[in-house]
C-alpha positions in Angstrom: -5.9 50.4 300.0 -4.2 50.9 296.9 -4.4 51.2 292.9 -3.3 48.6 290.8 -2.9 48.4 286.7 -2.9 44.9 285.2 -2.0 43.7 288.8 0.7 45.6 289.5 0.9 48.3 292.3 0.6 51.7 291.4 0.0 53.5 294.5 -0.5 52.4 298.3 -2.5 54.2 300.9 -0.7 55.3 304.1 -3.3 54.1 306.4 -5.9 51.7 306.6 -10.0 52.1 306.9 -11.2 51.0 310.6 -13.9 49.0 308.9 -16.1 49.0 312.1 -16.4 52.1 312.9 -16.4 53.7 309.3 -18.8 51.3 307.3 -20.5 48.9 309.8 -24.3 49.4 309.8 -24.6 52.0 307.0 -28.0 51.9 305.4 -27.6 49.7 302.8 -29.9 52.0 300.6 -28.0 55.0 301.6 -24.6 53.7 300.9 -25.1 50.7 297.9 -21.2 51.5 297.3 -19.8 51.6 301.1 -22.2 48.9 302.3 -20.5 46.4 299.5 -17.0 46.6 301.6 -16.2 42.9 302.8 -13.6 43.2 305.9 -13.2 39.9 305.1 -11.8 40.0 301.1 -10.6 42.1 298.4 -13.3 44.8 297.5 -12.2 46.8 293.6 -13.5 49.9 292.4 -13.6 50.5 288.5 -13.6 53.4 286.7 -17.7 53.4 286.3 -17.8 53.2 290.6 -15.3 55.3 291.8 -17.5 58.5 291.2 -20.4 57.1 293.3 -17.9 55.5 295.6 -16.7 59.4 296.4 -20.7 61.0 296.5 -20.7 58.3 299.3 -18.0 59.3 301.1 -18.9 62.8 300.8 -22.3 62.1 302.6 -20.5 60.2 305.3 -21.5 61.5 308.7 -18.4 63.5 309.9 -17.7 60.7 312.9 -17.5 57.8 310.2 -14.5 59.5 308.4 -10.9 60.2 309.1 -7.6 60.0 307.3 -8.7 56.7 304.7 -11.2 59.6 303.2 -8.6 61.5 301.9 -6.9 58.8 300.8 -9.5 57.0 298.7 -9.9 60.5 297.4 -6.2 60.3 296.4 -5.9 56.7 295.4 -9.4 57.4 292.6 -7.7 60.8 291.2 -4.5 58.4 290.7 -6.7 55.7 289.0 -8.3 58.2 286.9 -5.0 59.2 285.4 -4.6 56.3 283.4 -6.9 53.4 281.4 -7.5 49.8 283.1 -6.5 51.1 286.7 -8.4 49.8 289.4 -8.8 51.1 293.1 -8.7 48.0 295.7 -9.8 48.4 299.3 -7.7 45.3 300.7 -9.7 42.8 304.0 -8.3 40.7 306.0 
């Protein structure tokens, strides 16, 4: 996970998101944000998302989160200090 401004790094994420046991089977009506995450390929957040990317989070059932919560939460108050910054959820 990290934030990135015309392509460059701005910020990385300490630790990664478990995408199995934090998104896999959300209800996709539930979680239109979360249930977007590929494991596979790049996923970005933009400046309109982030904000329902975090109500998401913040509905998470407590055994779907851990240390990458925080961190997104992190990573989008760093993207939201600046124009054209975009946060990037990084698959496989």
């Amino acid at each position: 996970m990290q934030v990135r401004e015309f392509g460059d790094v701005v910020s990385r994420a300490g630790c990664g998101l478990d995408w199995d046991s934090a998104l896999a089977g959300l209800d996709r009506e539930e979680f239109p944000i979360l249930t977007g995450v590929c494991p596979y390929s790049d996923t970005v957040f933009n400046s309109w998302q982030r904000p329902n990317l975090l109500a998401e989070i913040d509905r998470l059932p407590a055994e779907r989160g851990g240390p990458w919560v925080q961190e997104i939460r992190t990573l989008c108050v760093t993207a939201d200090q600046a124009p054209h910054r975009y946060v990037w959820l990084l698959g496989d």
